[in-house]
MARROVO-337085 format. One record per residue (C-alpha): z, y, x; residue in three letters. Coordinates in Angstrom, 3 decimals, decimal comma. Layout:
z:y:x:resn
Z:Y:X:Ala
...
% end
This chain:
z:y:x:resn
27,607:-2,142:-25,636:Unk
24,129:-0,332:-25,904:Unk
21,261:-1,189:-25,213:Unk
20,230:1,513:-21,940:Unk
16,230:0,882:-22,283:Unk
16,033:1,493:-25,986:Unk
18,215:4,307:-26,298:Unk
16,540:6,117:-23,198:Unk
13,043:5,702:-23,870:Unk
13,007:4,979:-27,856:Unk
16,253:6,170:-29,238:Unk
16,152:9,353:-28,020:Unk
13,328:10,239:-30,395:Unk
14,643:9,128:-33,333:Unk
13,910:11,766:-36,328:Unk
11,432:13,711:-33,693:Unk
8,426:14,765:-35,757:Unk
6,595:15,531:-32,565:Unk
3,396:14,229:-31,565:Unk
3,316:10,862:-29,379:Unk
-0,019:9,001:-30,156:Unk
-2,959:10,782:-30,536:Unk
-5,565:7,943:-31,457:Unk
-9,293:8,128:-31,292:Unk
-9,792:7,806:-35,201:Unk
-8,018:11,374:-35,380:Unk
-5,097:10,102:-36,521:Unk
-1,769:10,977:-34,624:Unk
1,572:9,365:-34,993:Unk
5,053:11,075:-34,131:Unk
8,168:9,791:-32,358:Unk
9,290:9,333:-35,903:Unk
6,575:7,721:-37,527:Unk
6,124:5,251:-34,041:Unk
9,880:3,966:-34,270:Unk
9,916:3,462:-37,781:Unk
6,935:1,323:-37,423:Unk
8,330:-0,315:-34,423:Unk
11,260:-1,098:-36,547:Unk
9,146:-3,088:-39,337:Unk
8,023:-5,050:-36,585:Unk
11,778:-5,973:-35,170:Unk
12,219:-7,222:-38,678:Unk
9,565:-8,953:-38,619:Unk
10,220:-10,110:-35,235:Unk
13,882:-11,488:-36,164:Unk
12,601:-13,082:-39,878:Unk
9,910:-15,459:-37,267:Unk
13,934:-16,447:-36,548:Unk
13,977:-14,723:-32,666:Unk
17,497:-14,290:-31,696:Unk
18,156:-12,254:-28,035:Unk
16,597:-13,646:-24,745:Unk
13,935:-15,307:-26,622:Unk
10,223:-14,614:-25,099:Unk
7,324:-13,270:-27,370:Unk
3,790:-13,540:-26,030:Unk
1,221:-10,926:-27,613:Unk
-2,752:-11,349:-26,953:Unk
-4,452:-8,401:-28,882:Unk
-6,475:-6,028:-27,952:Unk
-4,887:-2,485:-27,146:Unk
-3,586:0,033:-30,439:Unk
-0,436:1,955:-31,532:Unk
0,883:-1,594:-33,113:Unk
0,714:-3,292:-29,836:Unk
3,107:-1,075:-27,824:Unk
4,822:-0,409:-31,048:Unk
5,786:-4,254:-30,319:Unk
6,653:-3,555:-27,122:Unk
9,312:-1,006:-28,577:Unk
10,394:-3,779:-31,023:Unk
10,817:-6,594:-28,543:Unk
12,952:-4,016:-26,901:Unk
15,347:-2,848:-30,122:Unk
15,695:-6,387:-30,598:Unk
16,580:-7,811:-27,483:Unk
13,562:-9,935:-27,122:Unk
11,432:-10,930:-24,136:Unk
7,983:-9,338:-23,804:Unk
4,886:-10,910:-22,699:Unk
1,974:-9,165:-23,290:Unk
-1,100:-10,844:-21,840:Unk
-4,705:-10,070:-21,175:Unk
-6,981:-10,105:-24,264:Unk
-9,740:-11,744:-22,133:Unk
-7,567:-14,599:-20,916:Unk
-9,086:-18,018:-22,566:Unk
-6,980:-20,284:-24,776:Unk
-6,561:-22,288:-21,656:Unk
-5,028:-20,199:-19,984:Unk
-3,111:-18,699:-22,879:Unk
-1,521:-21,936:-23,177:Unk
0,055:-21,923:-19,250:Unk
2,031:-18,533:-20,475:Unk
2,976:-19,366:-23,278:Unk
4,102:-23,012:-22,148:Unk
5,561:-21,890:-18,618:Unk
7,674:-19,058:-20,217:Unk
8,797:-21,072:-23,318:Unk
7,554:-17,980:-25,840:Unk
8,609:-18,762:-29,512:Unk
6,488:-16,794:-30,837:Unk
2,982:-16,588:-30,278:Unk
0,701:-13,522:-31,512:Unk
-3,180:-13,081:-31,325:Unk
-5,860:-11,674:-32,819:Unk
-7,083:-13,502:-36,111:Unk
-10,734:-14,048:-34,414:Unk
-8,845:-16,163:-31,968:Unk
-6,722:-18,102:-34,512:Unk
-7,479:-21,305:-34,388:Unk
-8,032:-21,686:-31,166:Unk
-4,364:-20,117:-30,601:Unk
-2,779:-21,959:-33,120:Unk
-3,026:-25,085:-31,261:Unk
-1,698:-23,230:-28,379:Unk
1,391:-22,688:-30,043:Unk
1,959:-25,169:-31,815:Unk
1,674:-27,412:-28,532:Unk
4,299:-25,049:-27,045:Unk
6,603:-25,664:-29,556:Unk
5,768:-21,962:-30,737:Unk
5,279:-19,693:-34,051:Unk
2,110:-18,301:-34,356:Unk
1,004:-15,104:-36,273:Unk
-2,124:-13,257:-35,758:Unk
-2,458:-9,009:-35,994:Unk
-5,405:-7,003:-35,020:Unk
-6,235:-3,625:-33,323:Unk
-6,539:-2,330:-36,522:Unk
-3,135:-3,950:-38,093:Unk
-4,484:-6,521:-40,032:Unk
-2,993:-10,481:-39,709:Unk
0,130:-12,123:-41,181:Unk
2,200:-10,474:-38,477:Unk
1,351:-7,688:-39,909:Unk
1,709:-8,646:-43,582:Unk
5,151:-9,916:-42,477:Unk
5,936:-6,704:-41,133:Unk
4,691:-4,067:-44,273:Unk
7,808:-4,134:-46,562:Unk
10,259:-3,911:-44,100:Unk
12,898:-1,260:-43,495:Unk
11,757:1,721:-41,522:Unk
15,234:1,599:-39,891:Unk
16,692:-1,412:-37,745:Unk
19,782:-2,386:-36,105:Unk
19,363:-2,049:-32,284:Unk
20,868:-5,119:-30,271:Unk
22,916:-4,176:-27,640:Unk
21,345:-5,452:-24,283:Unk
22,798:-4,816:-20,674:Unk
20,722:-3,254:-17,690:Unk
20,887:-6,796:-16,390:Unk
18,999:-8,097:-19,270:Unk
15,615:-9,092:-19,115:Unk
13,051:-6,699:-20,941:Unk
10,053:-8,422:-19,950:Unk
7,655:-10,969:-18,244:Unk
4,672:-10,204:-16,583:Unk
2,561:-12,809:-15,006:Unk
0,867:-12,044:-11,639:Unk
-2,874:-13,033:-10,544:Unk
-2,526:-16,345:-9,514:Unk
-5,535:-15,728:-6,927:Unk
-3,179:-18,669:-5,076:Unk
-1,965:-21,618:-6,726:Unk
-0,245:-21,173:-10,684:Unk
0,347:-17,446:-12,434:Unk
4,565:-16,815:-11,201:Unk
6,122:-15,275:-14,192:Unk
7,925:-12,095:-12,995:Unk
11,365:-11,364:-14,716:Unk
11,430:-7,619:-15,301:Unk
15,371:-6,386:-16,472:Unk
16,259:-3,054:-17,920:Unk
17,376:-1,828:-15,290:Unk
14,125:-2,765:-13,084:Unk
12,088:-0,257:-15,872:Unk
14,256:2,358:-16,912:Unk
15,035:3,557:-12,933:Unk
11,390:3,361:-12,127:Unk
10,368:5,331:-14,979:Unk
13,432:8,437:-14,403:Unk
12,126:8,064:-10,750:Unk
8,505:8,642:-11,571:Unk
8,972:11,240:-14,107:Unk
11,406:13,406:-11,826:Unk
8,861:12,938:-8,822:Unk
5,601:13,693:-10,889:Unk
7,639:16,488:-12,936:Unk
6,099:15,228:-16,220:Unk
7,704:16,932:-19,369:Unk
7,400:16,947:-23,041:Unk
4,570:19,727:-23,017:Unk
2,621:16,748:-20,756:Unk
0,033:14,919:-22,696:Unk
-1,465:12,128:-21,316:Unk
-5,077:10,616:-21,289:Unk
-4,347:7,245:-21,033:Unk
-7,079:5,130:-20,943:Unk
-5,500:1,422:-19,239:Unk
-4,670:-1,086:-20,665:Unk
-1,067:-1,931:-22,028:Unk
-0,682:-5,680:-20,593:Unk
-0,454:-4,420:-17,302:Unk
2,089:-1,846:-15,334:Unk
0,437:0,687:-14,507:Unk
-0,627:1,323:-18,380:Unk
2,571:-0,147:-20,452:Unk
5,630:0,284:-17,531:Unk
4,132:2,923:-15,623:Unk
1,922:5,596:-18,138:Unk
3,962:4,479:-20,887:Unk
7,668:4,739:-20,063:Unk
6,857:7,805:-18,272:Unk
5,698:9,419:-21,395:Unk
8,463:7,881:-23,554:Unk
10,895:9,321:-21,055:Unk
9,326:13,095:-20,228:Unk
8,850:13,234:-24,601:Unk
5,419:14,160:-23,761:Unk
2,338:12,599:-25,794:Unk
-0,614:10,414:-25,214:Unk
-4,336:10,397:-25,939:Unk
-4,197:6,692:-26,775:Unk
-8,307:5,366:-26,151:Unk
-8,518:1,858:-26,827:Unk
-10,151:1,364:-23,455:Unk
-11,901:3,331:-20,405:Unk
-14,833:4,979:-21,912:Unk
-16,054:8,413:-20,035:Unk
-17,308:9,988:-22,828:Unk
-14,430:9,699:-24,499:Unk
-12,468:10,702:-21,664:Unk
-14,306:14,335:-21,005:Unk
-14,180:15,379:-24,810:Unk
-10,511:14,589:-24,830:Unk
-9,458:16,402:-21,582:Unk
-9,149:19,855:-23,039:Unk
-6,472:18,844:-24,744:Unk
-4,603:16,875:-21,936:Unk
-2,513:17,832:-18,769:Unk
-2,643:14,633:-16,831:Unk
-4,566:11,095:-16,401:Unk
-3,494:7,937:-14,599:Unk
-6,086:6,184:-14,039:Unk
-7,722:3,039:-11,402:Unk
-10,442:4,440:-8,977:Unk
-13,453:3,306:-11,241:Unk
-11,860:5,984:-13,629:Unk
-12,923:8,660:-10,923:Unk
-16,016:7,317:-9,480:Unk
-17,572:6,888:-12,931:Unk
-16,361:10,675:-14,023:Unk
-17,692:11,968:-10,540:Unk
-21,343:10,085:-12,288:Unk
-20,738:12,025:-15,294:Unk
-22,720:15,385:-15,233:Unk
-20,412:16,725:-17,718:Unk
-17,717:16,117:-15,525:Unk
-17,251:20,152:-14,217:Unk
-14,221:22,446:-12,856:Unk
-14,307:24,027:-15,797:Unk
-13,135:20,838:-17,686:Unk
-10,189:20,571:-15,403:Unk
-8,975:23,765:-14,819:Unk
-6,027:23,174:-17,091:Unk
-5,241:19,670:-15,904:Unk
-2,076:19,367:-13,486:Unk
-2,372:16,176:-12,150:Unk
-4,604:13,209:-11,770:Unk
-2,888:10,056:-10,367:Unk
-4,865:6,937:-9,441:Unk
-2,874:3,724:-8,352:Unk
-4,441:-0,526:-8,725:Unk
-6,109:-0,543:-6,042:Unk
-7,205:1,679:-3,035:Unk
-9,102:5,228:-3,814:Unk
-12,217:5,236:-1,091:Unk
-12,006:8,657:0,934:Unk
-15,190:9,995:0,033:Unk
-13,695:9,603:-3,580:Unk
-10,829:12,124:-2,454:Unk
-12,651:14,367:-0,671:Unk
-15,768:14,845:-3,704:Unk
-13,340:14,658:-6,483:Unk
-11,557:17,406:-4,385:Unk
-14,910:19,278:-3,814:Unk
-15,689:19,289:-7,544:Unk
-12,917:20,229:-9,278:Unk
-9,915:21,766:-6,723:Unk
-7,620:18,924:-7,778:Unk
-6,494:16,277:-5,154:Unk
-5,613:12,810:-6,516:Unk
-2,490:12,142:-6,384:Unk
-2,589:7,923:-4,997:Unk
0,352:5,931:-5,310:Unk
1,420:2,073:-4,498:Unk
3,119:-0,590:-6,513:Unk
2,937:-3,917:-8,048:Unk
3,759:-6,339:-10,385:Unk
7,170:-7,496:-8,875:Unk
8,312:-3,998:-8,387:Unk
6,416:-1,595:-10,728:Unk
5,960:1,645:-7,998:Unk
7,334:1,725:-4,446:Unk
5,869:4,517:-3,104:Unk
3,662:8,033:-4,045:Unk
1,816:10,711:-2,281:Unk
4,115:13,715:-3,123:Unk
3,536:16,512:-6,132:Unk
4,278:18,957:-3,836:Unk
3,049:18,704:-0,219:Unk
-0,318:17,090:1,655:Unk
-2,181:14,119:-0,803:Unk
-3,053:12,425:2,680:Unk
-6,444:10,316:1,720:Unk
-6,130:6,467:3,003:Unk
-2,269:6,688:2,355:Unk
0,103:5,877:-0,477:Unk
2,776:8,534:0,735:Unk
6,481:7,996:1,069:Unk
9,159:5,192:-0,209:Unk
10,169:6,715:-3,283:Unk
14,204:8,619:-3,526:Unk
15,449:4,772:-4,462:Unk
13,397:2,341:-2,758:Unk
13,784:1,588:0,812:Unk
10,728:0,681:2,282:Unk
10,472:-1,458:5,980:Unk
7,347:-3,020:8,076:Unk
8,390:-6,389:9,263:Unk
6,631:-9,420:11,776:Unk
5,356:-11,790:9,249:Unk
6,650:-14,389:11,302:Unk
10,285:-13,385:12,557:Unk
11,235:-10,871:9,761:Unk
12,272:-8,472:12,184:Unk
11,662:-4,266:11,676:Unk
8,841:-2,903:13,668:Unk
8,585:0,454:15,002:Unk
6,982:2,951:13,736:Unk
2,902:2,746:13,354:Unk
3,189:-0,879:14,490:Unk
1,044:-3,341:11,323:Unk
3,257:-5,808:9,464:Unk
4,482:-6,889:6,524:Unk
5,722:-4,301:3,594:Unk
9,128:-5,298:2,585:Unk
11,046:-3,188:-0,402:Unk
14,614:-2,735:-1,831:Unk
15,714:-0,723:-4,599:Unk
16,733:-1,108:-8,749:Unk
13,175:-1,218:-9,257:Unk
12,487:-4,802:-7,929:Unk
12,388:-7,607:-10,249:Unk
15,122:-10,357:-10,776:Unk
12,704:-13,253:-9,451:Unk
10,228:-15,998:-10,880:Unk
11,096:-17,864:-14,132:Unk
11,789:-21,123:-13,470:Unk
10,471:-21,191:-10,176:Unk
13,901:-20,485:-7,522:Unk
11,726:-21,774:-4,571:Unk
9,168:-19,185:-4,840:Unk
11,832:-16,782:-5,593:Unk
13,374:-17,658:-2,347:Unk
10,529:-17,387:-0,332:Unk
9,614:-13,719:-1,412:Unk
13,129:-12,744:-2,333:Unk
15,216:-12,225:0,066:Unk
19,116:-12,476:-0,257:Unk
19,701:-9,027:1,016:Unk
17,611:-7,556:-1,717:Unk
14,248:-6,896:0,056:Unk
11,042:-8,313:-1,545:Unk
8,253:-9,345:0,883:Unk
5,424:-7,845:-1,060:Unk
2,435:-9,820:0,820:Unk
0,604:-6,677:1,616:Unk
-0,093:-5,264:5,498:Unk
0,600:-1,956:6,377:Unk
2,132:0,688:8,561:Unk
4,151:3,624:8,464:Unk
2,558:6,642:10,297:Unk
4,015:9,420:12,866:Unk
4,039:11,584:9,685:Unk
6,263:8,858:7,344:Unk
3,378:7,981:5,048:Unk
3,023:4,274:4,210:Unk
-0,332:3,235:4,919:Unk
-1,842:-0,118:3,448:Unk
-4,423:-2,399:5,623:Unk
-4,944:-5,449:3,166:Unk
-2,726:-8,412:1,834:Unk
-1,210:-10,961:4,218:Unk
-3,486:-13,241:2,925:Unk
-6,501:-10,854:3,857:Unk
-5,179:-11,238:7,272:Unk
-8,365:-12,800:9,830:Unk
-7,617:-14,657:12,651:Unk
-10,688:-15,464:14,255:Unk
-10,426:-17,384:17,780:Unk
-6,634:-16,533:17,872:Unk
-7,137:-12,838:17,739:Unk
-5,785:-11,068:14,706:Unk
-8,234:-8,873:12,552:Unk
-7,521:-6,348:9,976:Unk
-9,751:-5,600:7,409:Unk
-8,852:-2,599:6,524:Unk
-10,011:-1,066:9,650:Unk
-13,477:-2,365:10,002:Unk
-13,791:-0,989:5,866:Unk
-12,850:2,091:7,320:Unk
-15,307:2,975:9,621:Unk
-17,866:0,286:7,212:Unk
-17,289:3,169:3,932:Unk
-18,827:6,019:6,283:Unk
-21,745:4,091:7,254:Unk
-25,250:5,573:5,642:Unk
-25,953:3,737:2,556:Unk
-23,073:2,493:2,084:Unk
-20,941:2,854:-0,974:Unk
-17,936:0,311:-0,305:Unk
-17,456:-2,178:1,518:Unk
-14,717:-5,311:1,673:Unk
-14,272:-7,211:5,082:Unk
-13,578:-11,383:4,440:Unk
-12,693:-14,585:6,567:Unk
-15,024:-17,121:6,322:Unk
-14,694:-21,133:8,384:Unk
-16,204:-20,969:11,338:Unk
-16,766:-24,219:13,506:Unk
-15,985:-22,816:17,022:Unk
-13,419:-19,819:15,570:Unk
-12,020:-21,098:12,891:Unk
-12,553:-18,408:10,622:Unk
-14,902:-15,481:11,543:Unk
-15,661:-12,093:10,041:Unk
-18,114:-11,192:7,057:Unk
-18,668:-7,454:6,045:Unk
-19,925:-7,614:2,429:Unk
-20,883:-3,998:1,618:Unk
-22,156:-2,782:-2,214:Unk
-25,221:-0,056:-1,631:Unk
-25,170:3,492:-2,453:Unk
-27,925:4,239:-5,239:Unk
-31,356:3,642:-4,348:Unk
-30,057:2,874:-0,537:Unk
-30,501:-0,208:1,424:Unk
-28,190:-0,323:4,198:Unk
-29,660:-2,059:7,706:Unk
-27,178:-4,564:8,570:Unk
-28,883:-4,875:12,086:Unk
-28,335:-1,064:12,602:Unk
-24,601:-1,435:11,532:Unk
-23,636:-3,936:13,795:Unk
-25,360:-2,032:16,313:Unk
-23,217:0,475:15,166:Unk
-19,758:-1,356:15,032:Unk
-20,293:-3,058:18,335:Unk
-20,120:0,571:19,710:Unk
-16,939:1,529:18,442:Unk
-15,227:-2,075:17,746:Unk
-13,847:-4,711:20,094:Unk
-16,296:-7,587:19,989:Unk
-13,864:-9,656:18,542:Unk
-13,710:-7,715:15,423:Unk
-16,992:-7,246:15,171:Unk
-18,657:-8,753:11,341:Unk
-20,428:-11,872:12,601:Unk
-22,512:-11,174:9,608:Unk
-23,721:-8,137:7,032:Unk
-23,953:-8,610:3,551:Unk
-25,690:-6,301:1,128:Unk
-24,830:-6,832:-2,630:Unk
-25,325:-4,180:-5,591:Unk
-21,341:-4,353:-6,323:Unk
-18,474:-5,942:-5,406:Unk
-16,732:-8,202:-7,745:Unk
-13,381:-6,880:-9,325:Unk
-11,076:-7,788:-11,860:Unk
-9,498:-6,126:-14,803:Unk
-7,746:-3,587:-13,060:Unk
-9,891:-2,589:-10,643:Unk
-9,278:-4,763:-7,363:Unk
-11,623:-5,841:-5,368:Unk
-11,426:-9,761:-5,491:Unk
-11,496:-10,999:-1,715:Unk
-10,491:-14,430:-3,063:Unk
-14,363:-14,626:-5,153:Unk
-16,163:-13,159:-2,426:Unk
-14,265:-15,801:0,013:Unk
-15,665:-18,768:-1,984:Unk
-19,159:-17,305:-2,884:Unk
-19,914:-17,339:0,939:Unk
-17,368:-19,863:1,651:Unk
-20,552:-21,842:3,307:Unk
-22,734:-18,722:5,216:Unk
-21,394:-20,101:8,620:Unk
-22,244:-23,794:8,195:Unk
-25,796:-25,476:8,788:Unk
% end
């Protein structure tokens, strides 16, 4: 038996003295040099006494040795679990405990704080830095460059990656080989990356869209990366001559559209800019489009499923969609209540299907149940629509959803119409308690620069071309809007920071 997600996106490259990791420091490491390091650490990995199945958790900060575990977790038929570098010790300790991880590494600044972690979990701990220092990495330096691949099945789990938790406990999502290796041949096919590709990747690597998404892709097309530690702009515009593509969140594009250096010029050689995480405004197509020719290419996915849809390579980039199912995913709009298909343009619920959805949520068959259903299709807990034109449109999550006075109210179109209002850089629409409604809704909108939206004027404005039921029963003018790590605008914050506006 082999072992399908090694061989396709590791083994492949074996002997390849072509470039794969460009780092920041100047340094560049091949296919070769990148598996033979990778195997070091599967030694390493197996003498910490992992045998196949077992889980390894990994909180360091993003560098060539941290997806080279990633690699090595694969070739030896381990469990990965990379996790956020900003998480807490705390919360460290729920992943690590909930997913039964035997081994445990961090970053040596963090040690003792992690030790107790694992050694409360029943866990091995060994520390490495970005810069491949720690006893991991002590453990790893006399090993053989060369290492016996376990054979693993596509039904075998590759990794776990733990979603939000913006309601109730982090579910642990079981990824199989299967789930990653089909995603990544469908992506690569659909965005025609290649081995003369080379990325500017700039996410981070405990996440999708950087490790399963950027990543695999890369691995797959034998293209290369510009591996920066994390976003920085700068960085980004002095490395771009020499790349052909970026994936990036929207704050990657707003904050080059800020950049003066930021010029056609600079991208005239680029072939395609993809942004995925969390919603790209309009005006950020239509003046990235203005200022360099290239339309971003927006696509949809999530944690459960890596990508479901994409906005196609060739054909309209439609601004305020995601585009089309991709070739293996089937893609339905359901009644959140019934489960039955709507028609066409109708809102619902975004159900998927396809060898790119996970296996379910360890150790929690209940919650698997509820969002799994036995046909295949996973309700993903986002709103949307499919348009007269077949692209998938998204209106907010389910949980988004306001029902004020028993009429339903979806955000996304009062942000619509809130994003073109003068002044008015973004804005995110919330359900707050109301006493006589039961919840009503709050526009909370982040300024332009140097502009100081009217909030009289825009519900003036909104009462013109909104049902009064929809209308924001209040304005809110902030500076920003709070998001997290990737880039998503965090309802759940802004729903308990004005969790009291309506009450006396």
């Amino acid at each position: 038996m082999t072992n399908v997600l090694y061989d396709a996106l590791f083994g492949q490259h074996a002997g390849r003295e072509t470039p794969f990791l460009h780092l920041i420091n100047g340094e560049t490491l091949t296919h070769a040099a990148f598996l033979e390091r990778a195997a070091q650490l599967a030694h390493a990995l197996t003498a910490c006494e992992l045998t196949a199945g077992d889980r390894v958790a990994l909180q360091i900060d993003k560098s060539a040795d941290a997806l080279a575990l990633y690699a090595a977790c694969v070739q030896a038929g381990l469990v990965f679990l990379p996790l956020n570098p900003a998480y807490t010790a705390h919360e460290v300790d729920y992943f690590v405990s909930n997913s039964g991880a035997k081994l445990l590494i961090g970053d040596p600044a963090k040690a003792d704080s992690l030790r107790s972690v694992a050694k409360a979990a029943g866990a091995v701990f060994e520390t490495l830095d970005a810069q491949g220092n720690g006893s991991f990495a002590a453990r790893a330096a006399d090993q053989h460059r060369s290492f016996k691949t376990v054979p693993r099945s596509g039904d075998d789990l590759a990794a776990f990656l733990y979603t939000s938790g913006t309601t109730g406990r982090s579910k642990g999502a079981m990824m199989t080989q299967t789930n990653l290796l089909s995603n990544a041949r469908t992506l690569t096919d659909l965005w025609q990356f290649t081995s003369k590709d080379v990325l500017l990747h700039a996410l981070p690597i405990f996440h999708t869209h950087g490790l399963f998404v950027a990543t695999n892709v890369m691995l797959l097309s034998g293209g290369a990366m510009i591996f920066m530690p994390k976003l920085d702009v700068d960085q980004l515009i002095e490395h771009m001559p020499r790349a052909t593509s970026l994936m990036g969140v929207p704050t990657y594009y707003t904050r080059l559209l800020d950049h003066p250096d930021f010029t056609a010029d600079l991208t005239k050689h680029m072939r395609l800019f993809i942004s995925g995480s969390a919603p790209l405004l309009a005006e950020t197509h239509k003046l990235f489009e203005a200022r360099t020719g290239h339309r971003i290419l927006e696509r949809y996915g999530m944690t459960e499923t890596n990508m479901n849809t994409s906005n196609p390579f060739d054909g309209m980039r439609r601004a305020g969609t995601v585009g089309f199912p991709l070739p293996d995913v089937e893609l339905k709009v359901t009644d959140p209540e019934t489960g039955e298909t709507l028609s066409q343009g109708e809102i619902g619920m975004i159900e998927v299907r396809g060898p790119n959805v996970f296996k379910g949520y360890w150790q929690m068959p209940e919650k698997t149940a509820a969002e799994l259903r036995s046909d295949g299709y996973f309700i993903t807990g986002d709103l949307g629509l499919i348009d007269d034109q077949g692209y998938v449109q998204i209106v907010g999550r389910g949980k988004d959803l306001i029902i004020s006075g028993g009429y339903n109210i979806y955000p996304k179109e009062l942000e619509v119409i809130l994003d073109d209002m003068p002044g008015v850089l973004e804005s995110a629409v919330i359900g707050l308690p109301h006493a006589d409604l039961g919840e009503a809704p709050v526009a909370v909108l982040a300024r332009q620069k140097g502009a100081n939206p009217d909030p009289d004027a825009i519900l003036e404005t909104l009462a013109i071309q909104l049902a009064r039921f929809k209308c924001p029963r209040k304005v809110i003018v902030v500076d920003a809007l709070p998001r997290n790590t990737m880039g998503k605008v965090q309802k759940n914050v802004m729903r308990q920071t004005y969790a009291k506006v309506f009450k006396a």
